[in-house]
Structures are given as structure tokens and as C-alpha cells.
N, C-alpha and C positions, 0 to 999 in steps of 0.2 A: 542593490540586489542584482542589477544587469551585470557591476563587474564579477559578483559573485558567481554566475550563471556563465560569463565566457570564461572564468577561470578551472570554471569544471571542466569547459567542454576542452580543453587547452589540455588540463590533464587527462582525456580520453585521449588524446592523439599520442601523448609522452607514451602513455600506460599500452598502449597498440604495439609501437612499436617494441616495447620492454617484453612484454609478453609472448614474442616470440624466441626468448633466448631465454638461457639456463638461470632464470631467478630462483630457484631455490634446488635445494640438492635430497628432495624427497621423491622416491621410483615410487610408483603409484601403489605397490606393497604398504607403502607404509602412510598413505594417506586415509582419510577418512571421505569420501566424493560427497557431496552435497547438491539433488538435483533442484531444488525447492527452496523458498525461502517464504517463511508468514511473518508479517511485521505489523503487531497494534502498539497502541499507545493511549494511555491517559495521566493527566496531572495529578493523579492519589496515587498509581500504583506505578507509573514509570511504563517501562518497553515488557512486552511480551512477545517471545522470536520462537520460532520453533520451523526448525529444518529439519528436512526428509532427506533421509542417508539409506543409500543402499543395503541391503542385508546380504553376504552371501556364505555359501558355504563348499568350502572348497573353490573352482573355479565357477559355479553355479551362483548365480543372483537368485534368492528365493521368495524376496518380497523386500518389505523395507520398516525405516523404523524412524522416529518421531522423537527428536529431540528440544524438548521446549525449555526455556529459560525465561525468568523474567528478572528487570533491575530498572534503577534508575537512569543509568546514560547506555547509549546503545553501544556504545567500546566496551562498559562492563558485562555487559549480556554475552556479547559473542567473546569476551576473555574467559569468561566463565565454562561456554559448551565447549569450547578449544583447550580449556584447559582438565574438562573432565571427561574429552576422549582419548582414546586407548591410542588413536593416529590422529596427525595433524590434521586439520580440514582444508578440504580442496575444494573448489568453488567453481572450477574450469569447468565443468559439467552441471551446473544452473542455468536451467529452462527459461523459471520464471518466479515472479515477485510478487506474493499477494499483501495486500495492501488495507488492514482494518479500516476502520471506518474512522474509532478515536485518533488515527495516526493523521488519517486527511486531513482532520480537522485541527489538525496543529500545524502552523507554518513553520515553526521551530521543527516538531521532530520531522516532518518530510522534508525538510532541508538537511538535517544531521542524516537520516537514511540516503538520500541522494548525494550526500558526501562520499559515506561510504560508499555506495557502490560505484562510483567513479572513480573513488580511490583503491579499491583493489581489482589489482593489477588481474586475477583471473577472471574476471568475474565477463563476459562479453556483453557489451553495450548496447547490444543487441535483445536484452533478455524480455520478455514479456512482462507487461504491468496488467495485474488484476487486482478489482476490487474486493471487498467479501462483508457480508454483514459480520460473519462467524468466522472468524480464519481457522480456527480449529475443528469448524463440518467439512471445509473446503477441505484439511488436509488429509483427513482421519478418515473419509471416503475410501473405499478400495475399488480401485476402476478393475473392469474386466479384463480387459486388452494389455491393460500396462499396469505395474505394480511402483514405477517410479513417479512420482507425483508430479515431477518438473515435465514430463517429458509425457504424462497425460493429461495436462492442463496444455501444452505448446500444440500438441497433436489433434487436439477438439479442433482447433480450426480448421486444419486439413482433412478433417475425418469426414468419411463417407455419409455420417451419420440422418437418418430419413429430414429433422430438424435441424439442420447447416444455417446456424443463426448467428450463433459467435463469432460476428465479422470485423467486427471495429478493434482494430488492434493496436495497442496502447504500445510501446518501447521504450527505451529510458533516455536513449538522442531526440527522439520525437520530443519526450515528456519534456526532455533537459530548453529543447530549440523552443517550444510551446514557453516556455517560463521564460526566457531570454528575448523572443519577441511581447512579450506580453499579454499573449493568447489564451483563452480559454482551455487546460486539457478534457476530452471525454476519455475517464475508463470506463471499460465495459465490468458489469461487475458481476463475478460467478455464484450462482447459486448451486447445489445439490443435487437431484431429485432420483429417488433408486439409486444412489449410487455413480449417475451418471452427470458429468457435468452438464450445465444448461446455462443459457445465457438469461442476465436474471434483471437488468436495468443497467443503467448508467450513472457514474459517480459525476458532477459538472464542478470542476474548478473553479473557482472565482479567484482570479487573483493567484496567489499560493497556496491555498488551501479550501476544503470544502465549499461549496456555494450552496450545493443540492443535489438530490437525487431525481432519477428518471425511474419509473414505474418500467416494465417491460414491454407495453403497449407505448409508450411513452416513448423508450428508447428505439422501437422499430420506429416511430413515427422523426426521431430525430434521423436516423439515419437515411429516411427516403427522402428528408428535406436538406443532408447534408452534401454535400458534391463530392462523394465518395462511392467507393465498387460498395458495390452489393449482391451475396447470393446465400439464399436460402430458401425456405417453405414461409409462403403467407397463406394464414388459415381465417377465413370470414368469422367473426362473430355471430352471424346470422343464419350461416347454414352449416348442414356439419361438411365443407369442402376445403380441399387445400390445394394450393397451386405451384410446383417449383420456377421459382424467379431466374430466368436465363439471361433476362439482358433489366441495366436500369443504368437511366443518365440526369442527371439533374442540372437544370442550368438556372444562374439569376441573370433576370433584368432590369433594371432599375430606371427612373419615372419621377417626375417633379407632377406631383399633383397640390393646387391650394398652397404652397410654400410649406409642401413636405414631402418629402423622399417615400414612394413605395414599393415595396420589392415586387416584382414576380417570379414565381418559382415554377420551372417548368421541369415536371416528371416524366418521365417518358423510359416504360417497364413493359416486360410481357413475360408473361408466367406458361406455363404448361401442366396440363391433367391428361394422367394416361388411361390409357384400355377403357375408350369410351366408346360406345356402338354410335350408328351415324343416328339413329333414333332419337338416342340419349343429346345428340349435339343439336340437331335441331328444335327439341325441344326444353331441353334446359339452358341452351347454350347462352342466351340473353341475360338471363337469374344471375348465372353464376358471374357473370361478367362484370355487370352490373352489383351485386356482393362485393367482388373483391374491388372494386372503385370505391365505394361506400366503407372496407376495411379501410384504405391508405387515408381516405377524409379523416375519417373518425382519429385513426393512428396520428396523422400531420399539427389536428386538428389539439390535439392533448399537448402534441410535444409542446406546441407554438404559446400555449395556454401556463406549461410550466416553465417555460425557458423566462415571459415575463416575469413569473413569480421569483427565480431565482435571482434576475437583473443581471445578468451580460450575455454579452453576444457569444454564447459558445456555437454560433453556426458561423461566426468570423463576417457577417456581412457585412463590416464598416470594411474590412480585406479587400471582399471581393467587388464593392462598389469600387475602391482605391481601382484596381488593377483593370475593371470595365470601363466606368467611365470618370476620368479625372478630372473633367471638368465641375458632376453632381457632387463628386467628393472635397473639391477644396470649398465648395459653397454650403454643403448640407451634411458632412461627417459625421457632425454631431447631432443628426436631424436622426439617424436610422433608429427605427423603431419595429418593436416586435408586435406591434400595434398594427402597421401597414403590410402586413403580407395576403400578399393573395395567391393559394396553390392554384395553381392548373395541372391535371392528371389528363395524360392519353395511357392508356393501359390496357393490352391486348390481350388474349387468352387463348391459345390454342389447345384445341380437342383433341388428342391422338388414340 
């Protein structure tokens, strides 16, 4: 499987440099662009793909349009939509890859998908990975702002949007180097809601394919415990407040207790609530604070609860013991357990 995994990444570097020169002899007249791509899979019905293609008229883009196919091998699926459009298909302009659920859960087909798109040549390697219960709510959505689907699923992350939650960003070099060291991947995985996208849990790899999934409480909780950026709104369960996350840093440290390895996890976040009177700060200001500490437990506290259930380390702690301390690691690698964590949360709150 490893040399399968360097042989891909081997063809992303061929395919890089190919990609800047005249591979094919179609002026964009006569393509067909494709910003989107949805890919399920099950063993009774085969692949179902369905790409989001620009609509325009005259020089005017006026929305877009949905072309689904389904077959048994994924080379017949996409010979099929290539063969019953009017222009050839161009890929150079694919955002992102949404990613069903049946498909995860086959090591075969998300190897045959990750073929492809390492092997064609426009596709940039760069492209986003998302998960979806429904690939066909995720596509069939009409965003406000953008009418391209590739390019309103890549956009939620940088968007201004009040809930800036969709943080954990999935790629297909990341996803490719994750499978090649033999690492857990997290997608993040898109839900709906009005119309607009929202961050809706996390798909956890095991291996090559599905392990489990994370709830949305679940998936904030993986990410405050992952040593990864983080910015968005965290909102208490307890009270009706919400706080924008400005700064967060996570660090582990690791501890020989009883002839077993235990992590600590040190958090270290501070949020902000605006247009508060001084009134309002010295009298609530303790609640609130105290809330949102009692959100990240709860949050950590779930993640830590299904990561055992699912059984591997998609926080990489066996990693980052290696790279802290190498001496706990050549005696107790095989000791790390989702068993011995202990959070610690410092969490500030400013009033403005």
C-alpha cells in the first residue's frame, strides 16, 4: 500500500509540471468547466458522480447545473458524462471533492477515486476534501453569494460568516501523505442548513477507510484537543452566549505514571463578547467564563470518549510522543492510550 501511496504522489509531481504546457488543443469555447465534484459508492449499485458545471449565457454565468451519473467502475461513470456533453470536460477549475459516506467506507473505491484524481493531469492537488451524509443535499443547495458549487463549498472557510467553524481543512496531498505515513485522516464533513453550508462533524479514517464518525460537539471537541489553528464562535450549552475564538494553542506532554504513558493536554484559548456595558461585565462576567470552560470539557470530553470507541489515534499522539520525548517513546509507544488523558483548559474571555 506505501509503494502505492509514493507512486501517486510521484505522479503529482510529473502531472505539475505537465500541466503547465499545451496538453490538449481545446480553447475554453469548447470546454465544458466543472467546479464540483460528488462521489458515493456502494457494492449493489456501483459509483454515483455528479458534477456541478457552469451555466452561461452569452458571456454571462447565470447559475449552474448538475450532472449525475452512475456505473459500476468510476472510468465508466465519468466516460459516460464526457461522453454525453455537448463540450469536452475541463477540471482545471475544481474547488472541491465531496466525498459519500458508502465511498469511505470502501478501501477499494477511495483508492480507485484517489487514483484518479492524481492522475488527471488538471485537476490541482490542492483541491479540497469533504465529507457528506447526502452528496446530493450538499450539491443541490443554492448558495446565496456564489452559484458555483466548487467555489462555494472552498469559500465557507474564508467567509466572513457570524459561525466561522469549518476549520479543519482536508486536501488530497495532505489526505495522499496521511495514507503514506499511516496516519489517521480527519474530514470535516458538510451538512446544509437554509441553504447555507455548516460544519456538521467529522469523518475518522482508520486505516484506508471509514473508522467513524464525530457528532459536531464531538468534532469541536476533537479539534480543541488537536494541535491545530483554530477560529470560530463557541456557543455554551448552558447559556444562551457565544464567544469569537481569537487565539488557541494546544500543546501535549507526556508522563510515565504506574508503567503507563499519560498525556497532558494543555489548552490555552481566549474568546471575545462585544457591546457589553461595564455593569453587564462585572456582573456576569464570571458565569460566562466559567460556561464557556465547562463548553470545551464537555466538548474534549465526548471527543476523547469516541476516538476510544472508534480505536486509533486520529490525534497522532503515538507522533507526537515520538517527536517530544524519545526516550517515553522507544519504551512505551505502544502504551499510548486514549484512556490516560488529562485536559487542562486556561480560557480567558474578554468583555468589550
Amino acid at each position: 500500500m506505501l509503494k502505492k501511496i509514493v507512486i501517486k504522489i510521484l505522479f503529482i509531481s510529473v502531472f505539475c509540471i505537465l500541466v503547465s504546457g499545451c496538453y490538449d488543443n481545446y480553447d475554453l469555447e469548447e470546454r465544458q468547466l466543472c467546479t464540483a465534484i460528488a462521489v458515493d459508492y456502494s457494492d449493489d449499485e456501483g459509483y454515483e458522480i455528479i458534477l456541478s458545471v457552469p451555466v452561461s449565457e452569452g458571456d454571462n454565468e447565470v447559475g449552474r447545473a448538475l450532472k449525475t451519473h452512475k456505473g459500476k467502475t468510476l472510468a465508466q461513470v465519468i466516460n459516460d458524462i464526457d461522453s454525453s456533453s455537448s463540450k469536452k470536460l475541463y477540471f482545471g477549475h475544481t474547488r472541491a471533492v465531496v466525498l459519500g459516506m458508502g465511498l469511505l467506507k470502501s478501501e477499494r473505491a477511495i483508492a480507485e477515486l484517489t487514483d484518479y484524481l492524481v492522475q488527471n493531469v488538471q485537476i490541482d492537488k490542492n483541491i479540497l476534501l469533504v465529507a457528506a451524509y447526502d452528496i446530493n443535499n450538499v450539491m443541490q443547495a443554492e448558495p446565496a453569494e456564489d452559484k458555483l458549487t466548487g467555489f462555494y463549498i472552498s469559500g465557507f472557510y474564508e467567509s466572513g460568516k457570524e459561525e466561522k467553524t469549518f476549520v479543519n481543512k482536508e486536501n488530497l496531498l495532505n489526505f495522499l501523505k496521511d495514507e503514506a505515513d499511516s496516519k489517521s485522516a480527519a474530514i470535516p464533513i458538510m451538512s446544509v442548513e437554509g441553504n447555507s453550508p455548516v460544519f456538521g462533524g467529522m469523518a475518522i479514517l482508520k486505516g484506508t477507510s471509514l473508522g467513524g464518525t464525530l457528532s459536531r460537539d464531538e468534532a469541536y471537541g476533537f479539534m480543541w484537543l488537536k494541535d491545530m489553528g483554530f477560529s470560530g464562535t463557541l456557543s455554551s450549552s448552558r447559556l444562551p452566549i457565544s464567544a469569537d475564538i481569537v487565539e488557541k494553542e494546544t500543546n501535549y506532554g507526556f508522563r510515565e505514571e504506574n508503567g503507563n504513558i499519560v498525556t497532558d493536554v494543555y489548552i490555552k484559548a481566549a474568546g471575545n463578547m462585544w457591546n457589553y456595558t461595564d455593569n453587564e461585565i462585572s456582573t456576569n462576567g464570571a458565569e460566562y467564563l466559567e460556561a464557556f470552560k465547562n463548553e470545551i470539557e464537555m466538548q474534549t470530553s465526548s471527543a476523547i470518549k469516541r476516538l476510544k470507541e472508534i480505536d486509533c489515534d486520529a490525534l497522532q499522539l503515538t507522533e507526537a510522543l515520538k517527536e517530544r520525548n524519545r526516550s517515553l517513546y522507544t519504551r512505551y509507544s505502544d502504551l499510548i492510550s486514549y484512556d490516560n488523558i488529562n485536559v487542562n483548559i486556561d480560557f480567558s474571555l474578554n468583555l468589550v
